[in-house]
C-alpha positions in Angstrom: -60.0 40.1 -30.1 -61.7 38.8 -27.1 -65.6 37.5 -26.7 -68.3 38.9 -24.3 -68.4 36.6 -21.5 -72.3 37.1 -21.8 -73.4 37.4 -24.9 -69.8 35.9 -26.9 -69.3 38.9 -29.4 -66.3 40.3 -30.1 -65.2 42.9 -27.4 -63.6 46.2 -28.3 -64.4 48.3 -25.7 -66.0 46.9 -22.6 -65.4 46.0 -18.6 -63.0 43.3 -17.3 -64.3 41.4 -14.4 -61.6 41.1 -11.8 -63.1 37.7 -10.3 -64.0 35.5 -13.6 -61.1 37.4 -15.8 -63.9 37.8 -18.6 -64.5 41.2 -20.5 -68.3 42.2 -20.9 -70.0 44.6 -23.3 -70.7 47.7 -21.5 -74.6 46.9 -22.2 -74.2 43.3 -21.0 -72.1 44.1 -17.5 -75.1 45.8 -16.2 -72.9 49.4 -16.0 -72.7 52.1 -18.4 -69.6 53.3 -20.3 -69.8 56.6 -18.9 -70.4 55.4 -15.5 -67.4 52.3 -15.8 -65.2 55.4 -17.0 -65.9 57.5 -14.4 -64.6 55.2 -11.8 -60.9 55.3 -10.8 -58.6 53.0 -11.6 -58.1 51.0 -8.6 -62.3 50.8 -8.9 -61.5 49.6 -12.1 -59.2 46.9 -10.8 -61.9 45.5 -8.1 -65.3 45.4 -10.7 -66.7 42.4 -10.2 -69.5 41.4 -12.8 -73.4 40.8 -12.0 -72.9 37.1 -12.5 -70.0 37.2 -9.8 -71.9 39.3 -7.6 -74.9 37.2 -7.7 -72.9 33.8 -7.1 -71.0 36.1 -3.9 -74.0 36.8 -2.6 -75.7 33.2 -2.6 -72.5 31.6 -0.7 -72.8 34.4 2.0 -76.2 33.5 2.4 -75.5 29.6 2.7 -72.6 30.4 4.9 -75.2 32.5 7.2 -77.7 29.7 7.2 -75.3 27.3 8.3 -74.0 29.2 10.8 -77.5 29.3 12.2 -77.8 25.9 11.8 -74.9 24.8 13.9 -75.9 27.4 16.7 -79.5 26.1 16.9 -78.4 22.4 16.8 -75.1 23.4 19.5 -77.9 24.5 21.7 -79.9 21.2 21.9 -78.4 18.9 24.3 -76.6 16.0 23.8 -76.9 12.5 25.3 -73.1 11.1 26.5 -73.0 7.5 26.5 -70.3 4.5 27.2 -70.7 3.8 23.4 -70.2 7.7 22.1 -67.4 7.7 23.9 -65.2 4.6 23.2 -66.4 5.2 19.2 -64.4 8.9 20.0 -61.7 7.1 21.6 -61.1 4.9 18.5 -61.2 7.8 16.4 -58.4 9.1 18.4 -56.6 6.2 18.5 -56.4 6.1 14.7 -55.3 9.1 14.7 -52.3 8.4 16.7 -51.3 5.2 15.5 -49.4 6.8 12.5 -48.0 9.2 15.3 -46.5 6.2 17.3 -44.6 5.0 14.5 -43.0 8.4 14.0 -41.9 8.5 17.1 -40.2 5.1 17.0 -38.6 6.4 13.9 -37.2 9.9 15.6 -35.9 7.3 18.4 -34.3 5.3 15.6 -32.8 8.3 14.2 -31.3 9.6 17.6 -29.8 5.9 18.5 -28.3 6.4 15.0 -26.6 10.2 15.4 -25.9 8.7 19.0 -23.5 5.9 17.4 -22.3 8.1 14.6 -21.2 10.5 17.8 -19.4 7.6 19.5 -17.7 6.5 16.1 -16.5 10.2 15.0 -15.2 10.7 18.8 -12.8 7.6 17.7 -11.7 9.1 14.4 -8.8 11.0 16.4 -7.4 8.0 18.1 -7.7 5.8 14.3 -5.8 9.1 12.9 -3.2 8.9 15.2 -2.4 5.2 15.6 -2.6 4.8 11.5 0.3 7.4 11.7 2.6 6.0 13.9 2.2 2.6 12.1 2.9 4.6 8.8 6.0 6.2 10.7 6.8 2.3 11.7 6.9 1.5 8.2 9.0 4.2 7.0 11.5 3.7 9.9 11.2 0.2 9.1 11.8 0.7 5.0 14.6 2.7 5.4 16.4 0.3 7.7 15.5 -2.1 4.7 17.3 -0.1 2.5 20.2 0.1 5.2 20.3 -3.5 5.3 20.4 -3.6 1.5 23.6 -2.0 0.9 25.0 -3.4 4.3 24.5 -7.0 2.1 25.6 -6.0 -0.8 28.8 -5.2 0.5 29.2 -8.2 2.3 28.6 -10.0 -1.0 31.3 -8.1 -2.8 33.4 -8.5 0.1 33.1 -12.8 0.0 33.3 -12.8 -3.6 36.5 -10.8 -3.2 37.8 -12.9 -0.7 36.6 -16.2 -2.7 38.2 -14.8 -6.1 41.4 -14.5 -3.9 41.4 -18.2 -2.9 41.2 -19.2 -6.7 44.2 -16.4 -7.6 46.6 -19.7 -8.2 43.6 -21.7 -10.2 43.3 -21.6 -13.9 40.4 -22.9 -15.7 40.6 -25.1 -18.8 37.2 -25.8 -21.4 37.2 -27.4 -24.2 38.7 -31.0 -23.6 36.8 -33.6 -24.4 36.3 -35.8 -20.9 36.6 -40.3 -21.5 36.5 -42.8 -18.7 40.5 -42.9 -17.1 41.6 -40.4 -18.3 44.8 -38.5 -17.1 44.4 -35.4 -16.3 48.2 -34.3 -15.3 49.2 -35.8 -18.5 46.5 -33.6 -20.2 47.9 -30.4 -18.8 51.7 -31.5 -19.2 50.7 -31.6 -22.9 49.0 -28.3 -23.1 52.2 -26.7 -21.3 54.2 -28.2 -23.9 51.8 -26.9 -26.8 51.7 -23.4 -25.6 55.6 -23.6 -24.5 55.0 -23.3 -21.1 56.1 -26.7 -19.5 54.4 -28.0 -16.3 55.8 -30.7 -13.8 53.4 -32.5 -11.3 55.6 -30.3 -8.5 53.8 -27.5 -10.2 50.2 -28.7 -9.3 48.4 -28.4 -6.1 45.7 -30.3 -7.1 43.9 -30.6 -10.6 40.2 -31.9 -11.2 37.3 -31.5 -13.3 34.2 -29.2 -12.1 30.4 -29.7 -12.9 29.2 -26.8 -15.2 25.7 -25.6 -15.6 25.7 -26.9 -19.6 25.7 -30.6 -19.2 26.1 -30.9 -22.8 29.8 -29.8 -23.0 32.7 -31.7 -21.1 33.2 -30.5 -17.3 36.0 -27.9 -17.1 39.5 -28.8 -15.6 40.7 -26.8 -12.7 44.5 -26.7 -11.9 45.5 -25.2 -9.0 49.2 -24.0 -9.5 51.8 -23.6 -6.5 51.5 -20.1 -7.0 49.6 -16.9 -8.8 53.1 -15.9 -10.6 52.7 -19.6 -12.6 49.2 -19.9 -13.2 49.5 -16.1 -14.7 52.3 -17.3 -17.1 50.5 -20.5 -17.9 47.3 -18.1 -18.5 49.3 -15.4 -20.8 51.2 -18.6 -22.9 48.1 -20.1 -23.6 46.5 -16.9 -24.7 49.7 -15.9 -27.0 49.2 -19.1 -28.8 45.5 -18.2 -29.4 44.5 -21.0 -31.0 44.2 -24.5 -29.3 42.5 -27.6 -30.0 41.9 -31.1 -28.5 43.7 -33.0 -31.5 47.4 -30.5 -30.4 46.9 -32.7 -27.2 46.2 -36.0 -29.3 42.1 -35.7 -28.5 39.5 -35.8 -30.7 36.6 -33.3 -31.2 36.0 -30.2 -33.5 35.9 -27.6 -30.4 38.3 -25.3 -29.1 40.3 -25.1 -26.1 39.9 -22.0 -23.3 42.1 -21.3 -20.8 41.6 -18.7 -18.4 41.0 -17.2 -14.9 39.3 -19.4 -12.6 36.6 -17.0 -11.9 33.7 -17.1 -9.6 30.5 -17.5 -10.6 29.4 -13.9 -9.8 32.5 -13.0 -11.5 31.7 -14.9 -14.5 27.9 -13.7 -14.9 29.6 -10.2 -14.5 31.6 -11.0 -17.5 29.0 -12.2 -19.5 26.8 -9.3 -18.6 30.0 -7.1 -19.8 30.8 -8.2 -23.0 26.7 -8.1 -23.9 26.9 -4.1 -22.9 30.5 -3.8 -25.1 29.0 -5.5 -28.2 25.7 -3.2 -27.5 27.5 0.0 -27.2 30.5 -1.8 -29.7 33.1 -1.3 -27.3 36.4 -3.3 -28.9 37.8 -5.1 -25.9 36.6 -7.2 -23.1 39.3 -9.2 -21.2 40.2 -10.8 -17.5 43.8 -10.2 -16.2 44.3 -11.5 -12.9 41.0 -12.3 -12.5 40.1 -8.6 -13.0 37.2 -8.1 -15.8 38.4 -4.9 -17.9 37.1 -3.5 -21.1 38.0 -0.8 -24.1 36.8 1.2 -26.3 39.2 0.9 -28.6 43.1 1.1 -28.6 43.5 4.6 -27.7 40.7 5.0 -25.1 41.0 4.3 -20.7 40.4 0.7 -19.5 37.3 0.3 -17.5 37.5 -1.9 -14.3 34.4 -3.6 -14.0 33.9 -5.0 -10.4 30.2 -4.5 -9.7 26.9 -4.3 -12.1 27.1 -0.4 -11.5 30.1 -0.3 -13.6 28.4 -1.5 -16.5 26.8 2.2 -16.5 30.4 3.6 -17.7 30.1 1.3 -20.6 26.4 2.6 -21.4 
């Protein structure tokens, strides 16, 4: 329910001013109901209210009197001085001041799209030079991996060649190294032990060899005449399977080695080998003429190792 904006009683039926929104008892609107119904209802739409009307018709009548005012004061002359005029010409120039500044900001704003113009004509030329340095680089990585094999073969091929140049050596670990000792004699009385005797017309040369575990006694290499002896010293020793110092009149608990003078790549390669056999419990891992081979068992192939990538046929 909504109130009479004149006298605030509840409105059922009544008019709705268009201009103050309020709803008026037909008696306090200052129209009848049979007149307010009468009229259409786009007349409806546009009543305005006496109060409305009233307050419309005292602003046109200020409006008019001000209008008069400003032509009866437009027609009395003016005096133009020195001072009206520089008081206008500050105005003005207040006015402006805020416009200056824009307009050393739209010149900042051009030098700016000016520069971002210069730099994005450039992006082309960055494009195209950060290409050909990539292409550089790819060129230059696949060389790389050119090179790479190129040395790994090399490798292979010196170790080769420096395994051959010890096929007549045989290395011995095991004996216990004292001041003056005699190393011919030593190896005479392994040759005798594992039934294999050796003269000194035998032996190139025979020494002992740093090794990387300076807690065990340097290794003795004997360099034999030829590859056919130092492979039947090699097999004797190995057929005897079990050798220590005090067979040689030595003392010390350890055991006696003899095999291939291998190389050092050659003998990381064998480590490396028998870690993969006792991974994937392959049976055998053994060197025959300097050659690392390995088995599954009795009845399966021999596997040549020569490289790392062979260790994959073990895996």
């Amino acid at each position: 329910m909504v109130s009479c904006g004149k006298c605030s009683d509840d409105v059922t039926f009544g008019a709705l001013c268009s201009k103050c929104k309020l709803d008026y008892h037909y008696q306090c609107s200052g129209v009848t109901e049979k007149g307010y119904l009468k009229l259409s209802e786009r007349s409806k739409a546009a009543w305005v209210c006496v109060t409305c009307k009233n307050e419309a018709s005292s602003s046109t009548s200020a409006a008019s009197a001000a209008v008069k005012s400003a032509s009866a004061s437009s027609k009395e002359p003016s005096t133009l001085t020195l001072a009206n005029v520089m008081e206008e010409f500050n105005k003005l120039n207040s006015k402006l001041s805020p416009l200056l500044s824009l307009v050393d900001e739209i010149r900042g704003i051009k030098s700016d799209i000016s520069d971002l113009k210069r730099s994005s004509s450039t992006v082309p030329t960055q494009f195209k030079a950060m290409d050909e340095r990539l292409s550089k680089v790819e060129r230059r990585l696949d060389e790389a991996e050119a090179l790479k094999v190129q040395v790994a073969k090399l490798e292979r091929s010196l170790n080769d060649k420096e395994q051959w140049l010890r096929s007549n050596n045989a290395e011995i670990k095991g004996v216990p190294q004292k001041h003056g000792e005699n190393l011919l004699d030593i190896v005479a009385k392994i040759g005798s032990k594992i039934s294999y005797p050796i003269s000194k017309c035998n032996i190139n040369y025979v020494a002992r060899v740093p090794s990387r575990d300076s807690e065990q006694a340097k290794p003795i290499i004997v360099a034999f005449t030829n590859r056919y002896m130092k492979e039947d010293f090699v097999a004797a020793a190995r057929s005897l399977k079990y050798l220590v110092p005090t067979d040689i009149d030595l003392q010390s608990s350890s055991k006696i080695y003899i095999n291939d003078h291998l190389t050092v790549q050659n003998k990381q390669l064998l480590t490396k080998a028998k870690a993969a056999a006792q991974q994937f419990e392959f049976q055998y891992v053994w060197v025959k003429h300097a050659k690392i081979l390995v088995r599954k068992n009795s009845t399966s192939n021999i596997i040549k190792i020569r490289t790392e990538n062979d260790l994959h046929k073990i895996m």
